[in-house]
N, C-alpha and C positions, 0 to 999 in steps of 0.2 A: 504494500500500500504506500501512496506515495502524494502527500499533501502539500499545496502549494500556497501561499501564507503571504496577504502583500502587506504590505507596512507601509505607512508613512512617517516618515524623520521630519524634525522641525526646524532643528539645527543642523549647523556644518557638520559638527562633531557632538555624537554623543553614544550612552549606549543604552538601550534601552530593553527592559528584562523580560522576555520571551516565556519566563518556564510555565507559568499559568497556559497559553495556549497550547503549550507541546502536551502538558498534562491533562488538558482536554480531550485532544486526539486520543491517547490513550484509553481516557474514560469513555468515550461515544462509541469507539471500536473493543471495549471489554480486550484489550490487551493487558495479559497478567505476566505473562515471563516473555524474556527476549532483550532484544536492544533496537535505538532509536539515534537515528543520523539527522545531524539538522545539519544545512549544507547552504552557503551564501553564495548565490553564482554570480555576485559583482567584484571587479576588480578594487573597486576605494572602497568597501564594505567585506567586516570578518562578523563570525562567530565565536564567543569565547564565554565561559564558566568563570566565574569566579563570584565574591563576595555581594548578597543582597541582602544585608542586613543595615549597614549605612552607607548613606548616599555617597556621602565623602570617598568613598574607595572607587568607585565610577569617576567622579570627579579628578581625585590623586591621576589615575591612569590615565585619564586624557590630557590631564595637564601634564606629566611625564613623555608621555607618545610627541609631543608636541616640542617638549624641549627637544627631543632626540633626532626628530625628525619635521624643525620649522616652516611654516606655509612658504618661504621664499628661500631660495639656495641661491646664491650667483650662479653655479655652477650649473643649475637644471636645464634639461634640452627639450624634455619634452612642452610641447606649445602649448597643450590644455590648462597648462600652470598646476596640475592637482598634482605631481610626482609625490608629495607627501603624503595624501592619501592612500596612494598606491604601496608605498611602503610601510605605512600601518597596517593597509590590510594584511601585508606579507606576512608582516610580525607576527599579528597575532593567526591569522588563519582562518579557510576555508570552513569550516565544518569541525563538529566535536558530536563523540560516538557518546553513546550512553548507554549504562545497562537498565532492563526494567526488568522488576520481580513484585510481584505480591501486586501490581496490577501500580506502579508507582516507580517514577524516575528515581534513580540511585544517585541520590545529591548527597555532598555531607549539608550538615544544620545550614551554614552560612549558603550555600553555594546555589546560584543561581547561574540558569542560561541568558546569556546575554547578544542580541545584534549591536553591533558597533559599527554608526555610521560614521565615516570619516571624511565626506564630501559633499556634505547635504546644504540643506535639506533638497530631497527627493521619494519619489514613489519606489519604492522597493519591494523584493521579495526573496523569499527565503522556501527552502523546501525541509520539508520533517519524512524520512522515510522508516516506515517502521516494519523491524525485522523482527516475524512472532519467531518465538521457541524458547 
């Protein structure tokens, strides 16, 4: 099964917490064991896991992202101007695999799924493929 999920971002950069929807999927489809691929098919946009307990830790990592890799380089060639997008998405990455058991995403306590847009805002989408067994 293979679920296709559009989004809209408001900002250039942000990230915004997915795992309610994924966990959806699971519950409308009575998926109790297996695993679950969220997969971001744009190049300035990742998916990443980490902390959704305070806000501040989404905020730290963009403001981090951003020192490491700033909106202007002298040195950028590409002409769309977004090369920093481009290599946030890199960093953090396409897709993040999950296990499900007992009908429920295998997160620890803090840990949320996350989309991270990095060239927004725009209309986006994201895909959840879920593997029963």
């Amino acid at each position: 099964m293979l679920y296709k999920i559009k989004l809209q971002t408001h900002h250039h950069a942000q990230m915004i917490d997915i795992t309610s929807e994924i966990q959806e999927i699971l519950n409308n489809n009575s998926i109790t064991e297996g695993m679950v691929l969220v997969y971001c098919p744009h190049t300035t946009a990742a998916i990443t896991i980490n902390e959704n307990a305070d806000a501040d830790v989404t905020h730290d990592i963009l403001m981090r992202l951003d020192e490491m890799y700033p909106l202007k380089h002298q040195k950028d060639r590409h002409q769309e101007g977004n090369s920093a997008a481009h290599l946030k998405a890199s960093t953090i990455g396409a897709s993040q695999l999950l296990p499900v058991t007992a009908g429920r995403l295998v997160l620890g306590t803090w840990q949320g799924i996350y989309f991270c847009e990095f060239d927004g805002p725009r209309q986006r989408t994201f895909y959840v493929k879920v593997l029963p067994g």
